[in-house]
N, CA and C atoms as an extended XYZ file, in Angstrom:
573
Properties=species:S:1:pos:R:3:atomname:S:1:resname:S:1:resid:I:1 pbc="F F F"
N        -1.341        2.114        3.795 N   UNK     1
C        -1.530        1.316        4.975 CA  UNK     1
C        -1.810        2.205        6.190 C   UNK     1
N        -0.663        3.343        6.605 N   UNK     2
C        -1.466        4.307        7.575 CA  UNK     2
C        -2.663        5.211        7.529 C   UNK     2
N        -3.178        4.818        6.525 N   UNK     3
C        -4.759        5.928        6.783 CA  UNK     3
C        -5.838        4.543        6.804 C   UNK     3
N        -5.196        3.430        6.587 N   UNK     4
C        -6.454        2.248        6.771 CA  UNK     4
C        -5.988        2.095        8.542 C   UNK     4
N        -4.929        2.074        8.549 N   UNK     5
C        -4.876        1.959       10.349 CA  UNK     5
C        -5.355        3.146       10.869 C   UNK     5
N        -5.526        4.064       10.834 N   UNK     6
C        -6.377        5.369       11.143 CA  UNK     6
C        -7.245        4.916       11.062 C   UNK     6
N        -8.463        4.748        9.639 N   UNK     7
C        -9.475        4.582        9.514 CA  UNK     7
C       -10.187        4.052       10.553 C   UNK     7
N        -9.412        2.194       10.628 N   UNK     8
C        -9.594        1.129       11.775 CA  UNK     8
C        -9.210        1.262       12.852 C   UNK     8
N        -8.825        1.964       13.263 N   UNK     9
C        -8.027        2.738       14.582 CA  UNK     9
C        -7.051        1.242       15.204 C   UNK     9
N        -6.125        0.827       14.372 N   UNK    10
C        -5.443       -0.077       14.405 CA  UNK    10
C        -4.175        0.418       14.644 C   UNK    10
N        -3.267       -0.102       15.524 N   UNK    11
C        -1.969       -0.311       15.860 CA  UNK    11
C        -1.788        0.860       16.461 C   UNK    11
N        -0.741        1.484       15.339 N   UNK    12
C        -0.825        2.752       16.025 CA  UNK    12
C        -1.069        3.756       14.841 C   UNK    12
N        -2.625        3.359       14.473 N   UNK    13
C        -3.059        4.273       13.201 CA  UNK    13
C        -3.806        5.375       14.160 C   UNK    13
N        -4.090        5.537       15.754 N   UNK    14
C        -4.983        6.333       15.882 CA  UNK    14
C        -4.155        7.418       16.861 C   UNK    14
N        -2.704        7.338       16.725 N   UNK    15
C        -1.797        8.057       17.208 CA  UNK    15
C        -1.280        8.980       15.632 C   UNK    15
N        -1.720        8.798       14.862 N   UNK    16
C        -1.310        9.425       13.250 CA  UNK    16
C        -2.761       10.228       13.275 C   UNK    16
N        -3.749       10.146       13.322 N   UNK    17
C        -4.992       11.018       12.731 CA  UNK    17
C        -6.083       10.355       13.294 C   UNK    17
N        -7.186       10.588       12.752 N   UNK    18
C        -8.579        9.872       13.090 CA  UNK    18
C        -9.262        9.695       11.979 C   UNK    18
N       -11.076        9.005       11.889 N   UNK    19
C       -11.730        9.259       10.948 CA  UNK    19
C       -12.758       10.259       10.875 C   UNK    19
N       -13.307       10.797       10.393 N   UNK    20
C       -14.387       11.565       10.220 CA  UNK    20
C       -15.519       10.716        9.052 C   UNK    20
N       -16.650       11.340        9.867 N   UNK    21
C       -18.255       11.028        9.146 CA  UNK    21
C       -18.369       12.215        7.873 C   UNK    21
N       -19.178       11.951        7.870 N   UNK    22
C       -20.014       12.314        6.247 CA  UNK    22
C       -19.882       14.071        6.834 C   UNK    22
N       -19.616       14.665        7.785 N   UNK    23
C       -19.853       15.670        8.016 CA  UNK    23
C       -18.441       16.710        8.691 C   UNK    23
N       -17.898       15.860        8.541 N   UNK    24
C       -16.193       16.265        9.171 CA  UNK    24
C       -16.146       16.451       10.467 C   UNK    24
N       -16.798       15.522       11.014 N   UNK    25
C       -16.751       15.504       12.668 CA  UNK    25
C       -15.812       14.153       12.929 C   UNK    25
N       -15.176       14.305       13.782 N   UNK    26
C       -14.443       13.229       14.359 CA  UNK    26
C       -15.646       11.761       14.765 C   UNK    26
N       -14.852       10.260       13.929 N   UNK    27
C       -15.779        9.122       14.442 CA  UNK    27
C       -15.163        8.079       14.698 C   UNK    27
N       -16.077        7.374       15.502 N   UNK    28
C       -15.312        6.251       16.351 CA  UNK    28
C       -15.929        4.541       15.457 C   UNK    28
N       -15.788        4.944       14.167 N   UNK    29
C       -16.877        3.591       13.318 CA  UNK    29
C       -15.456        2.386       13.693 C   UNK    29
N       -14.219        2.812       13.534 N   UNK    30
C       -13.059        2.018       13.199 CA  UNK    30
C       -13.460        0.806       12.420 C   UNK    30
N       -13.264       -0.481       12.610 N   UNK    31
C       -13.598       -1.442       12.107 CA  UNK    31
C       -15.274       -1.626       11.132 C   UNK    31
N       -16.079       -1.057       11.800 N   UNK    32
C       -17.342       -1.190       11.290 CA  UNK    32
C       -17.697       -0.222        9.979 C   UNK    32
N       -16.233        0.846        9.762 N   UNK    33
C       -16.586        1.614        8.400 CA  UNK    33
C       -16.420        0.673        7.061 C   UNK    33
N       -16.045       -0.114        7.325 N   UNK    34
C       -16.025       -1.202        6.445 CA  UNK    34
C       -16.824       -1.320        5.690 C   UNK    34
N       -17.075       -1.310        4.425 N   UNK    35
C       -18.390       -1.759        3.484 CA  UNK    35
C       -19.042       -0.478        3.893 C   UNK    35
N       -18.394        0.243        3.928 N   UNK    36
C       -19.547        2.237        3.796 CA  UNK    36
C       -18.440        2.226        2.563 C   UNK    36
N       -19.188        2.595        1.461 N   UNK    37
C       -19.097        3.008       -0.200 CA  UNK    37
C       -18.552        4.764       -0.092 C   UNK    37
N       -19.195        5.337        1.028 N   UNK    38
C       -19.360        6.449        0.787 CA  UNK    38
C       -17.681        6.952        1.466 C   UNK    38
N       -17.109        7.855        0.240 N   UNK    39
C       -15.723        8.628        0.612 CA  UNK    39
C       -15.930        9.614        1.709 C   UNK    39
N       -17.015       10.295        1.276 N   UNK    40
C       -16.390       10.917        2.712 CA  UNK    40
C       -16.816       10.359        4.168 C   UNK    40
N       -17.259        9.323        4.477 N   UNK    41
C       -17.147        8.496        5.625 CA  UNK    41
C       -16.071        7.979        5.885 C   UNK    41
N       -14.903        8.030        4.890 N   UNK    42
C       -13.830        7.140        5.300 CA  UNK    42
C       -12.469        8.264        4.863 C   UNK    42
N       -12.808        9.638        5.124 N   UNK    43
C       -12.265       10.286        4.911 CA  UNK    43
C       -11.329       10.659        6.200 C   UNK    43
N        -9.868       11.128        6.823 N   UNK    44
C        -9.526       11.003        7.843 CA  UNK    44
C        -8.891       12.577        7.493 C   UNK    44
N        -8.660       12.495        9.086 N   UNK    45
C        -7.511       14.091        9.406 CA  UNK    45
C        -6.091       13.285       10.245 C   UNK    45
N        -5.204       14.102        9.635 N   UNK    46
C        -3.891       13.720       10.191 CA  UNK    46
C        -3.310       14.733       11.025 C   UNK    46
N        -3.074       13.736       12.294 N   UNK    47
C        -2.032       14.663       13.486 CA  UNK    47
C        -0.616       15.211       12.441 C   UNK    47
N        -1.057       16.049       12.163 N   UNK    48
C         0.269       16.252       12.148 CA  UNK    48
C         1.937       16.724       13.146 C   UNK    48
N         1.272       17.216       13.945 N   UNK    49
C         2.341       17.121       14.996 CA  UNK    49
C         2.715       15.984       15.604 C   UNK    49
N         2.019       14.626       15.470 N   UNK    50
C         2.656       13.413       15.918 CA  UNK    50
C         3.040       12.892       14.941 C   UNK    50
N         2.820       13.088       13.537 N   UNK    51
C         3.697       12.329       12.606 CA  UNK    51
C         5.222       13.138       12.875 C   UNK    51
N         5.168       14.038       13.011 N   UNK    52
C         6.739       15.179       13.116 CA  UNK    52
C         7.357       14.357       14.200 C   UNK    52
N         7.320       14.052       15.091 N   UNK    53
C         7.289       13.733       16.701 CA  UNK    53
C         8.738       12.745       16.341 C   UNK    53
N         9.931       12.632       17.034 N   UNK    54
C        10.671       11.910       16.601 CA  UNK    54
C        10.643       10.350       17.024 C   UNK    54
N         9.411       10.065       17.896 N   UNK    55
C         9.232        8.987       17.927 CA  UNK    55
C         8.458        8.111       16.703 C   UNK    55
N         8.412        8.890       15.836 N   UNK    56
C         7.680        8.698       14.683 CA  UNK    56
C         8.477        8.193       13.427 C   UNK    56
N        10.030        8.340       13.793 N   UNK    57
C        10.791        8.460       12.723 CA  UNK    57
C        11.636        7.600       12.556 C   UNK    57
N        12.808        6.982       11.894 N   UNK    58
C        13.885        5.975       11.981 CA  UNK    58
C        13.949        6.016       13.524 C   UNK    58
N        14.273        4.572       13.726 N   UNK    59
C        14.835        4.109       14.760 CA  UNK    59
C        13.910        4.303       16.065 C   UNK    59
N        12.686        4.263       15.992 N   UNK    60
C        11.584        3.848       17.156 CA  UNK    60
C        11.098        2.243       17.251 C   UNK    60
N        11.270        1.752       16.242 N   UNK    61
C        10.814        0.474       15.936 CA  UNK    61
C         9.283        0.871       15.747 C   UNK    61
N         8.393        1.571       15.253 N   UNK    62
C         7.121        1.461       14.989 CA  UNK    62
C         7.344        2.644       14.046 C   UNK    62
N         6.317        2.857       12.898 N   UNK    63
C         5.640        4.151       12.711 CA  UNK    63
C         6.319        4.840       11.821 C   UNK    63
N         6.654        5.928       11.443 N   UNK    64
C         7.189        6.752       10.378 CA  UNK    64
C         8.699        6.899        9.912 C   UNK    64
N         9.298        7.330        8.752 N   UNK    65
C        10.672        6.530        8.635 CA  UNK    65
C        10.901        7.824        7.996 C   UNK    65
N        12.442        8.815        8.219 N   UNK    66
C        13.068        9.880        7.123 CA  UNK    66
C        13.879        9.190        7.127 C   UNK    66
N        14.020        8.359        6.868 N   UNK    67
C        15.331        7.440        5.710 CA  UNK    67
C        16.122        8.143        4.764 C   UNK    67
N        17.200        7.955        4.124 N   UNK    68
C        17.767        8.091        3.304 CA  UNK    68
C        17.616        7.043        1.869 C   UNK    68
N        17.838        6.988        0.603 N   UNK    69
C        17.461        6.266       -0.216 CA  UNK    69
C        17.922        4.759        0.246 C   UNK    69
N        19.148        5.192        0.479 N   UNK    70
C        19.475        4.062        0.696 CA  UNK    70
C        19.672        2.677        2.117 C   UNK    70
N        19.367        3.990        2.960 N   UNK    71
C        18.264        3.472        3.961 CA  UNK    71
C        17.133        2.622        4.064 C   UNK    71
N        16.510        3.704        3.156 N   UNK    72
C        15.407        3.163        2.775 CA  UNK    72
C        14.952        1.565        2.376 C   UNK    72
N        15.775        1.185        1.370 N   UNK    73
C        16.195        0.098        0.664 CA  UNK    73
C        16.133       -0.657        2.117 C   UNK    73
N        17.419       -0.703        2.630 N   UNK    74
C        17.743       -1.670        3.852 CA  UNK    74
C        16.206       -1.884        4.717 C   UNK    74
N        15.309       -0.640        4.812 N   UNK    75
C        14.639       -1.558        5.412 CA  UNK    75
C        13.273       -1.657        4.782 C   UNK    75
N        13.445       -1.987        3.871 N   UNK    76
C        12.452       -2.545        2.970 CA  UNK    76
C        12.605       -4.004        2.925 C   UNK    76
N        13.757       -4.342        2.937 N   UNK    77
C        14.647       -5.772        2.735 CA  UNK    77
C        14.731       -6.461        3.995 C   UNK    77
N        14.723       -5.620        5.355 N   UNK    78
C        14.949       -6.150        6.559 CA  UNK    78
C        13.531       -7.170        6.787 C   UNK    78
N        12.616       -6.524        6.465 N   UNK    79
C        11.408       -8.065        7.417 CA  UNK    79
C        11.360       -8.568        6.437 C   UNK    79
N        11.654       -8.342        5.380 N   UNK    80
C        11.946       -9.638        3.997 CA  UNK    80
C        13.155      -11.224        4.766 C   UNK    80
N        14.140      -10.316        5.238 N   UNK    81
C        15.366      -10.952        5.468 CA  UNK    81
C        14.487      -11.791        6.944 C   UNK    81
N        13.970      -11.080        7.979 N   UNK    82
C        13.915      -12.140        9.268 CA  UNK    82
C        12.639      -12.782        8.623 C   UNK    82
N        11.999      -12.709        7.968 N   UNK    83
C        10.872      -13.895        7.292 CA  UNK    83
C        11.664      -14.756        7.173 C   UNK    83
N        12.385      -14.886        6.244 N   UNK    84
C        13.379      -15.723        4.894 CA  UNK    84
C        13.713      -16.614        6.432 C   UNK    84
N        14.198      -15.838        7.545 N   UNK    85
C        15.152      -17.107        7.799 CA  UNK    85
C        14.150      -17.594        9.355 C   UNK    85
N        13.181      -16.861        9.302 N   UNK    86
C        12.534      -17.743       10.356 CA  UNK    86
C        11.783      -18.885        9.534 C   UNK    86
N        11.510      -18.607        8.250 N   UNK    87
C        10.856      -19.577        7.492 CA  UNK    87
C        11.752      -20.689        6.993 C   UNK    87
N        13.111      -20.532        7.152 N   UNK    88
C        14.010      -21.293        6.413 CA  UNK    88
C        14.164      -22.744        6.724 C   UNK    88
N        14.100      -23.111        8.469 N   UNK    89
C        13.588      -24.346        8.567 CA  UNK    89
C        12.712      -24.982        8.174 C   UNK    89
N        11.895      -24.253        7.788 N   UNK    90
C        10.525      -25.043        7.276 CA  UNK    90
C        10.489      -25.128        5.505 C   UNK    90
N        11.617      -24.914        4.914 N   UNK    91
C        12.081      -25.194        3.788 CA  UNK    91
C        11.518      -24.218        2.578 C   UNK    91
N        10.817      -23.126        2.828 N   UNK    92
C        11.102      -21.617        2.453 CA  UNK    92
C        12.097      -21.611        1.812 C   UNK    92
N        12.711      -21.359        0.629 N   UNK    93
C        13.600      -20.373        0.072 CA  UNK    93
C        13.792      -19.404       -0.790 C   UNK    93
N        12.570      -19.213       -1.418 N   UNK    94
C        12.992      -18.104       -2.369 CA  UNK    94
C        11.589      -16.929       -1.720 C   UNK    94
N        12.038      -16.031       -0.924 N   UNK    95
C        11.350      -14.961       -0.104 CA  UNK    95
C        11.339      -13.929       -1.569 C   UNK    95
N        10.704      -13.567       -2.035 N   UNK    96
C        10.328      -12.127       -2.791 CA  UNK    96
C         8.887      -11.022       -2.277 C   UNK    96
N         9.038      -10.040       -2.209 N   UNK    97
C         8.405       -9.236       -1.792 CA  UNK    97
C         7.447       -8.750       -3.347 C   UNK    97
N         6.017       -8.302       -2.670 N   UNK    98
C         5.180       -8.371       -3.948 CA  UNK    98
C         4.036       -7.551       -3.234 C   UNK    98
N         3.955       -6.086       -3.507 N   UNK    99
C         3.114       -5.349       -3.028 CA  UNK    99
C         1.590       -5.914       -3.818 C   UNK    99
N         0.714       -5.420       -2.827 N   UNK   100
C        -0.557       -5.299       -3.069 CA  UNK   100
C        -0.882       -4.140       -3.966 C   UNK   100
N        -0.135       -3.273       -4.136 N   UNK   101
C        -0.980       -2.496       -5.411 CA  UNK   101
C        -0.106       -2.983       -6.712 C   UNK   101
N         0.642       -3.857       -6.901 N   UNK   102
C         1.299       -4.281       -8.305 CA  UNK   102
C         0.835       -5.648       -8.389 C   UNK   102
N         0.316       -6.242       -7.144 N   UNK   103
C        -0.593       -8.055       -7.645 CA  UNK   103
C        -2.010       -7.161       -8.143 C   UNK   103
N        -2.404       -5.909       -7.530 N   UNK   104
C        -3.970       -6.115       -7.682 CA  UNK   104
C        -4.069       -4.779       -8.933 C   UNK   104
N        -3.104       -4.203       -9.441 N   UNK   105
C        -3.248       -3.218      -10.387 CA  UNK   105
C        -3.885       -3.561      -11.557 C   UNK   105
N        -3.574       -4.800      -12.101 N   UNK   106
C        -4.859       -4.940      -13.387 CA  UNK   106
C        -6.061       -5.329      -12.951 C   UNK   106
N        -7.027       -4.911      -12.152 N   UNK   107
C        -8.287       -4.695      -11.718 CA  UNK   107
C        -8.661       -3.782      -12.170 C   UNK   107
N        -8.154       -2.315      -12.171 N   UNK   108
C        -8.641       -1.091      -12.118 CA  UNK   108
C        -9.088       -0.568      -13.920 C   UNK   108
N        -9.976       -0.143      -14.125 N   UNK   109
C       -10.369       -0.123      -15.359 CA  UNK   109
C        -9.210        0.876      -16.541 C   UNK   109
N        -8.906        0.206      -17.705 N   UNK   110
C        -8.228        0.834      -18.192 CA  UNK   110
C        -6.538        0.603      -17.650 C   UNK   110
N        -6.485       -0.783      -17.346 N   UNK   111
C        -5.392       -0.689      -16.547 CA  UNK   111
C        -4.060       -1.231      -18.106 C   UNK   111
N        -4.730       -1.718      -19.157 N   UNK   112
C        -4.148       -2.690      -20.622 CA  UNK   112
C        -3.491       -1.270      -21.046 C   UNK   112
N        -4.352       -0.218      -20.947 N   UNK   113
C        -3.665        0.706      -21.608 CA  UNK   113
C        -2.629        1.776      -20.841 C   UNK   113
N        -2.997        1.652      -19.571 N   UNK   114
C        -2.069        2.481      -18.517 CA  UNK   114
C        -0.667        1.987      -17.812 C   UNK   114
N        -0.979        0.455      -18.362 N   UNK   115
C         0.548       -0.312      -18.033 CA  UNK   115
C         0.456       -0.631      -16.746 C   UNK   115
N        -0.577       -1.020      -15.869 N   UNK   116
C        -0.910       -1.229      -14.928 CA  UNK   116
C        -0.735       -2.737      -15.058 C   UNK   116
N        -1.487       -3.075      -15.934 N   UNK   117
C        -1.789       -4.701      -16.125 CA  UNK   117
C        -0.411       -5.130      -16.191 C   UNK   117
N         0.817       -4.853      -17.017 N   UNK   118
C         2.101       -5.260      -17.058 CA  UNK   118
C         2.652       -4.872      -15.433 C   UNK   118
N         2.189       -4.554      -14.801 N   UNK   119
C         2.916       -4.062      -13.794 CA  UNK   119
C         2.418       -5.510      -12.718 C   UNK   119
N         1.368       -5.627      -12.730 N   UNK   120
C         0.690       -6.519      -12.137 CA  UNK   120
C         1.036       -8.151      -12.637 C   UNK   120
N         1.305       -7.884      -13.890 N   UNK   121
C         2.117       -9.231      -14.680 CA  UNK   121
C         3.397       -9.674      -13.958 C   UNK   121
N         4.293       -8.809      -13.812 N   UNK   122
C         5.609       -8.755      -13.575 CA  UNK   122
C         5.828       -9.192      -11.752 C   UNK   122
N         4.887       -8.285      -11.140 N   UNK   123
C         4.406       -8.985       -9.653 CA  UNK   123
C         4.023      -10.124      -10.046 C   UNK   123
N         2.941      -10.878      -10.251 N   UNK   124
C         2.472      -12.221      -10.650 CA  UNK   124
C         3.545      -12.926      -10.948 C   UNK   124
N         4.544      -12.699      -12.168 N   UNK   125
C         4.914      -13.970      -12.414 CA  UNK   125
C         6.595      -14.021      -11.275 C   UNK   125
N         6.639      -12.866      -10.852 N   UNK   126
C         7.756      -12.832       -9.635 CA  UNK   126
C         7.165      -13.682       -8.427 C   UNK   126
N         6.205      -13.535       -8.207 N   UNK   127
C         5.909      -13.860       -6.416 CA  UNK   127
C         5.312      -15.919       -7.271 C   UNK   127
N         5.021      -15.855       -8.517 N   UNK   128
C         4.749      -17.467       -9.132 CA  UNK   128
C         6.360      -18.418       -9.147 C   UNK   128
N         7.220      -17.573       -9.363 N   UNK   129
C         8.523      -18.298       -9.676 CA  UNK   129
C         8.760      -18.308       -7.983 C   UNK   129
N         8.350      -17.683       -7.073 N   UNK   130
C         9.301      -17.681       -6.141 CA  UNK   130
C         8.758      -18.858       -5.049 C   UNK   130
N         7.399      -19.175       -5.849 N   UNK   131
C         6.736      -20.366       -4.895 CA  UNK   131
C         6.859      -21.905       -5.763 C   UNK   131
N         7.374      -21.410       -6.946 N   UNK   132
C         8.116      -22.493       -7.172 CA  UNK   132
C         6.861      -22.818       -8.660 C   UNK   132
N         6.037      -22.146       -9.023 N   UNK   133
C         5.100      -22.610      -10.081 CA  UNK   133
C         5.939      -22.502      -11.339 C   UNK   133
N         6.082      -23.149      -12.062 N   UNK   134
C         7.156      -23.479      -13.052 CA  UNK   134
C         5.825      -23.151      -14.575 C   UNK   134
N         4.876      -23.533      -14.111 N   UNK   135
C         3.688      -23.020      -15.146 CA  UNK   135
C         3.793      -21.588      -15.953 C   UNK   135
N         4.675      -21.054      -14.707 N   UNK   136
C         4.374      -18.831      -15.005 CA  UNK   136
C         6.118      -18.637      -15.096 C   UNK   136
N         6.441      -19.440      -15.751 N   UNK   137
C         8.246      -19.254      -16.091 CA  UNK   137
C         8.137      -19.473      -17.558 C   UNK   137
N         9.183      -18.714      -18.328 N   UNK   138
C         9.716      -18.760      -20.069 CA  UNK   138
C         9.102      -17.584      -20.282 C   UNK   138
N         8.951      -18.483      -21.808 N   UNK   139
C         8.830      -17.156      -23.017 CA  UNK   139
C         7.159      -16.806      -22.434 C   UNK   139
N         6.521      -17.794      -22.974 N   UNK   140
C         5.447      -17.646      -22.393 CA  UNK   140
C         4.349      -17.309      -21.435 C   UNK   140
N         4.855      -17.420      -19.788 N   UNK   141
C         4.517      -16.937      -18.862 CA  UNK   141
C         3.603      -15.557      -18.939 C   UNK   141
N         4.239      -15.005      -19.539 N   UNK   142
C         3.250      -13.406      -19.784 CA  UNK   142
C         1.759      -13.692      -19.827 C   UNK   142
N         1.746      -14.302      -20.851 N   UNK   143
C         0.677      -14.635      -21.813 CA  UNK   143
C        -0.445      -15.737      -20.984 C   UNK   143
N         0.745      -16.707      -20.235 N   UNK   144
C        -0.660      -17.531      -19.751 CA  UNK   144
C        -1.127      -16.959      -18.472 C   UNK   144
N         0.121      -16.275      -17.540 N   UNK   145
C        -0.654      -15.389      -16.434 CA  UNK   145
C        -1.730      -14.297      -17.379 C   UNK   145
N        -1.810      -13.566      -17.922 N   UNK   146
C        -3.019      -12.626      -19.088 CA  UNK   146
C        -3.969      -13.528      -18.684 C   UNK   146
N        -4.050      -14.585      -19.464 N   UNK   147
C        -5.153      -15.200      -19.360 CA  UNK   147
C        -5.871      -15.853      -17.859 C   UNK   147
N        -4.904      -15.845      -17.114 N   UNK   148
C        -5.416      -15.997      -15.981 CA  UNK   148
C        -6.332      -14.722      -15.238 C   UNK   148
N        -5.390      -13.438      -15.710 N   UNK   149
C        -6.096      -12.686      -15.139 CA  UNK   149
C        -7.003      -12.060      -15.769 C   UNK   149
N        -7.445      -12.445      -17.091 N   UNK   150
C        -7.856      -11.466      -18.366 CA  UNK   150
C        -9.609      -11.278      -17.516 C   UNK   150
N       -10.148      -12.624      -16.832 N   UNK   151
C       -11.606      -12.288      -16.408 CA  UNK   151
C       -11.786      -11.120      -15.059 C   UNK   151
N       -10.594      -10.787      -14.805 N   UNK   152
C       -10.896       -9.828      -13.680 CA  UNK   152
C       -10.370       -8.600      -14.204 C   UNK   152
N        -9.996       -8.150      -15.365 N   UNK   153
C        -9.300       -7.183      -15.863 CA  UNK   153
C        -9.898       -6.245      -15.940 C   UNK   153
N        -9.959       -4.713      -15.280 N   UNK   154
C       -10.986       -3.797      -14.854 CA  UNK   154
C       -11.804       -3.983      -14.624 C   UNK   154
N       -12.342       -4.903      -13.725 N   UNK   155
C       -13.355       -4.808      -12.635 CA  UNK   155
C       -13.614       -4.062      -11.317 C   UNK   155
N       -12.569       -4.164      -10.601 N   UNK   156
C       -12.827       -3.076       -9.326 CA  UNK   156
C       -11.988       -1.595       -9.649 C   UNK   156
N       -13.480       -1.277       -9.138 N   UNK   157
C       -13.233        0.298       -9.281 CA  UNK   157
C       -11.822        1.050       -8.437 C   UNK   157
N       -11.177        1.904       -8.746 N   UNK   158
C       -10.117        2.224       -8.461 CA  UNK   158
C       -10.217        3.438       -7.358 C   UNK   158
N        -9.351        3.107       -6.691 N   UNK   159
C        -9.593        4.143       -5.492 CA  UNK   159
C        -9.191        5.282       -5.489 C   UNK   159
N        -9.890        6.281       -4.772 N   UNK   160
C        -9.556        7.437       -4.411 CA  UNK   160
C        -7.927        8.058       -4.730 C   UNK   160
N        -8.289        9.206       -5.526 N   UNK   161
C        -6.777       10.014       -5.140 CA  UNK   161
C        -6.771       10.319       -3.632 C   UNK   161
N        -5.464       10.402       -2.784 N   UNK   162
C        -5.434       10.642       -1.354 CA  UNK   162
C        -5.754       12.412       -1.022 C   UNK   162
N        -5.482       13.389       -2.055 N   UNK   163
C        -6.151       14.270       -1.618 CA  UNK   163
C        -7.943       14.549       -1.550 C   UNK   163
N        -8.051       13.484       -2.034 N   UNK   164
C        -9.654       12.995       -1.650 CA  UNK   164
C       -10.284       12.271       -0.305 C   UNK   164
N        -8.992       11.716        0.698 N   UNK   165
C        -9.474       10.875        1.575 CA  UNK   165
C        -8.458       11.406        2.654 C   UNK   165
N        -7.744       12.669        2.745 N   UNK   166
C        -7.122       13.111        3.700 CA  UNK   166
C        -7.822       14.131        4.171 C   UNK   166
N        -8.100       14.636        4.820 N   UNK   167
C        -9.081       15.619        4.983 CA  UNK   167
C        -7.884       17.429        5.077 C   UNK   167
N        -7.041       17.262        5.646 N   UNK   168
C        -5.868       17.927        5.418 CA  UNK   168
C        -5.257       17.891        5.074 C   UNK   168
N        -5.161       17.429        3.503 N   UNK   169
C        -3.757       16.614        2.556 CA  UNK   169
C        -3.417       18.260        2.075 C   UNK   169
N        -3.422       19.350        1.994 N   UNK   170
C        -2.532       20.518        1.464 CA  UNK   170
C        -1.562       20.764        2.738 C   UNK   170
N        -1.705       20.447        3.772 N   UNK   171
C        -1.124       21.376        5.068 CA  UNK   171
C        -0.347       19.563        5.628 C   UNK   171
N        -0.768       18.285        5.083 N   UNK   172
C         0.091       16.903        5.097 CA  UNK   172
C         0.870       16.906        4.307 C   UNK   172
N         1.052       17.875        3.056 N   UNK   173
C         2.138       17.196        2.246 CA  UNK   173
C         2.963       17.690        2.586 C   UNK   173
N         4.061       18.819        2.945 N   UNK   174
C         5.107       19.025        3.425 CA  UNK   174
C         5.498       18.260        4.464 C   UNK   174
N         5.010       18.065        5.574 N   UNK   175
C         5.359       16.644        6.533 CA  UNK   175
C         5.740       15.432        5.761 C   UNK   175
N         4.453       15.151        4.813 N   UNK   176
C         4.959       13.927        4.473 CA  UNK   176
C         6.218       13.866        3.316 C   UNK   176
N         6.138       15.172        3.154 N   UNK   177
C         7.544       15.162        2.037 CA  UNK   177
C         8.584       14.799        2.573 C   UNK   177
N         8.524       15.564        3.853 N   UNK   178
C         9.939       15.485        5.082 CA  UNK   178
C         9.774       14.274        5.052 C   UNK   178
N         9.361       13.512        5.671 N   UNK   179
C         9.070       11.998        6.530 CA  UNK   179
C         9.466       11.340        4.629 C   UNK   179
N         9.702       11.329        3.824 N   UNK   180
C         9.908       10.913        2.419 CA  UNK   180
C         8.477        9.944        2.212 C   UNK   180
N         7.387       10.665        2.706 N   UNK   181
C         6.328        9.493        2.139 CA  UNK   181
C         5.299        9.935        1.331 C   UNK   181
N         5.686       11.176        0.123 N   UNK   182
C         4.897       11.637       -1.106 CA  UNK   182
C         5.158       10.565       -2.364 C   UNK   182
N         6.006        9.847       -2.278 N   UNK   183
C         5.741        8.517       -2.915 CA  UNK   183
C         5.067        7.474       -3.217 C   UNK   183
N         4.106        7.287       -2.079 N   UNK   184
C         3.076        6.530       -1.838 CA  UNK   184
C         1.570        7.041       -1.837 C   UNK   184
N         1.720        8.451       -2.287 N   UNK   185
C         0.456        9.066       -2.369 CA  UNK   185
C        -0.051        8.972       -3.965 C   UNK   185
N        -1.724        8.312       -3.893 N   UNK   186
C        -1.657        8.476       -5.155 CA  UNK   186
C        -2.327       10.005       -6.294 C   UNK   186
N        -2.548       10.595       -6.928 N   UNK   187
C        -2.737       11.383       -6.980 CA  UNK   187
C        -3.318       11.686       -8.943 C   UNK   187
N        -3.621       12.587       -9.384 N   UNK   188
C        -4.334       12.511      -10.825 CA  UNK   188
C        -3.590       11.985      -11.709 C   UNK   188
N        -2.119       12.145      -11.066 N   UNK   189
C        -1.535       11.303      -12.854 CA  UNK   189
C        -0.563        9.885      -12.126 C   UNK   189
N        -1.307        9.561      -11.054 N   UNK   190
C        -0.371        8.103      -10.716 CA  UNK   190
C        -1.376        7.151      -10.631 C   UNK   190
N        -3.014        7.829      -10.937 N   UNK   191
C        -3.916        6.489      -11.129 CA  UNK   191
C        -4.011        5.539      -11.947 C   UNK   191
């Protein structure tokens, strides 16, 4: 999510890094790099001295987090929790959280054999029970979500490892180790 807010020079993605063109010059496309195919147009450099910055870190209310594990957790759960109950009047109740790379992982080619597709199953039929579809519950559920998703099953091409789209990802990963966010990087054996 922070190198697409970079990219788009969104929120406060353009206080983290910038983008660079086809030529490693600093660019101002933000929104309009959109639908450019080409990686290194959407390739970025990261401040790293403002990710360090302690306004960057727990307890700014925006932007970068050195959490503890179990920190961590808590606020993973926290805008789960003020959803749940701003939604609760409106008769909301079962809030589950369901990332975008575990709904959209059986897209990526080769995903039946990489366990991607089960991963993407398990999102599916979590975020189906929690809206109440009783269709994607039992023994069965597996099988008829499959078939739901079986016509899109490696179709979109899979994205970039991030040392492909950071432009300084050898001299980012120790920061981001600190900041605990080498977790979210994907890399040759987490595609």
């Amino acid at each position: 999510m922070m190198l697409c807010m970079i990219r788009d020079c969104f929120g406060f993605g353009p206080r983290m890094g910038y983008l660079l063109d086809e030529h490693g010059n600093r660019s101002n496309l933000c929104f309009a790099r959109r639908g450019n195919s080409s990686t290194a147009a959407n390739r970025v450099h990261l401040d790293l001295h403002q990710l360090q910055r302690p306004s960057m870190r727990k307890g700014s209310g925006e932007g970068m987090n050195n959490a503890t594990a179990a920190e961590e957790k808590e606020e993973e759960t926290q805008p789960l929790q003020l959803h749940a109950e701003a939604l609760a009047p409106l008769g909301v109740q079962n809030m589950v959280a369901a990332t975008y790379e575990d709904l959209a992982a059986f897209q990526y080619p080769g995903a039946d054999a990489s366990g991607e597709l089960m991963r993407s199953l398990v999102a599916w039929q979590k975020l189906m029970a929690a809206w109440g579809v009783t269709h994607f519950s039992g023994k069965s559920a597996t099988f008829r979500l499959r078939e739901c998703l079986q016509g899109k099953l490696g179709t979109y091409k899979r994205p970039p490892v991030h040392a492909q789209m950071i432009d300084n990802y050898k001299q980012a990963l120790p920061v981001l180790a600190r900041l605990g966010l080498t977790k979210h990087l994907r890399n040759a054996t987490t595609r």
